[in-house]
C-alpha positions in Angstrom: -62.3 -24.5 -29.7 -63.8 -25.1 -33.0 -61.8 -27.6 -35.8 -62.6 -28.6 -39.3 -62.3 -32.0 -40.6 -60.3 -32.8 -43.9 -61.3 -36.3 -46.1 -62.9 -39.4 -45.2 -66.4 -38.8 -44.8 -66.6 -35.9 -42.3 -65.0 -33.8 -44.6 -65.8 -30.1 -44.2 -67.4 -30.5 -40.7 -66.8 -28.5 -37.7 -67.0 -30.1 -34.5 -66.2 -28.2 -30.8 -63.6 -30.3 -29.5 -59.6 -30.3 -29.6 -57.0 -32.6 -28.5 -54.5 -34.8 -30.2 -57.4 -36.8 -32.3 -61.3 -36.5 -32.9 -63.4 -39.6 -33.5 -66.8 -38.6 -35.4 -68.4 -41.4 -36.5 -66.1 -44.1 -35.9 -63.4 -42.3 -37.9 -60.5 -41.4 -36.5 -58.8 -37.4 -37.2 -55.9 -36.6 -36.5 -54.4 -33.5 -35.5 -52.4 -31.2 -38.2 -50.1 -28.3 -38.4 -53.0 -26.6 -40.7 -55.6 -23.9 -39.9 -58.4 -22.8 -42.2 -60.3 -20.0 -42.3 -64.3 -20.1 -42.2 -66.8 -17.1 -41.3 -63.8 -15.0 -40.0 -62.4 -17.5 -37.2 -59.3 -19.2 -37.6 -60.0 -23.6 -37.0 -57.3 -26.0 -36.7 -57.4 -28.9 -39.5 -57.5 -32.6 -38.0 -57.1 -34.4 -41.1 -58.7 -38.3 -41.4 -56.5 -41.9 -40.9 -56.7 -43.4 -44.4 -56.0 -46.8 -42.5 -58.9 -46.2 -40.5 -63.0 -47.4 -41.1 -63.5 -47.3 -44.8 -61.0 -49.3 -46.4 -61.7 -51.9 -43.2 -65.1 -51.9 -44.0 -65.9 -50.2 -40.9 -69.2 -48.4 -40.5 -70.7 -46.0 -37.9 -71.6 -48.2 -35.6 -67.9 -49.8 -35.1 -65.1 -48.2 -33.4 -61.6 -47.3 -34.3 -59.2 -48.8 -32.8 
């Protein structure tokens, strides 16, 4: 299944993956009720942690927690 990221700094990507939460690079998404429509498939919106990486100060090579 294909999602789409909303804010932080993977916004507007689409990653292959599902579940509760995504990490892409060291941020943490977090499932929503939302779906968006891009080139004619329906993707489910995980939607970034605003208490998570940047206003920490962490980059890509850190970890959410």
């Amino acid at each position: 299944m294909k999602v789409q990221l909303r804010g932080g700094p993977g916004d507007g990507q689409v990653l292959v993956g599902g579940g509760e939460a995504i990490v892409w690079r060291a941020c943490l998404y977090e499932i929503t009720q939302e779906f968006t429509r891009r080139d004619g498939r329906d993707l489910r919106v995980h939607r970034h942690r605003p208490d998570c990486c940047e206003p920490y100060g962490r980059g890509t090579e850190d970890r959410c927690e």
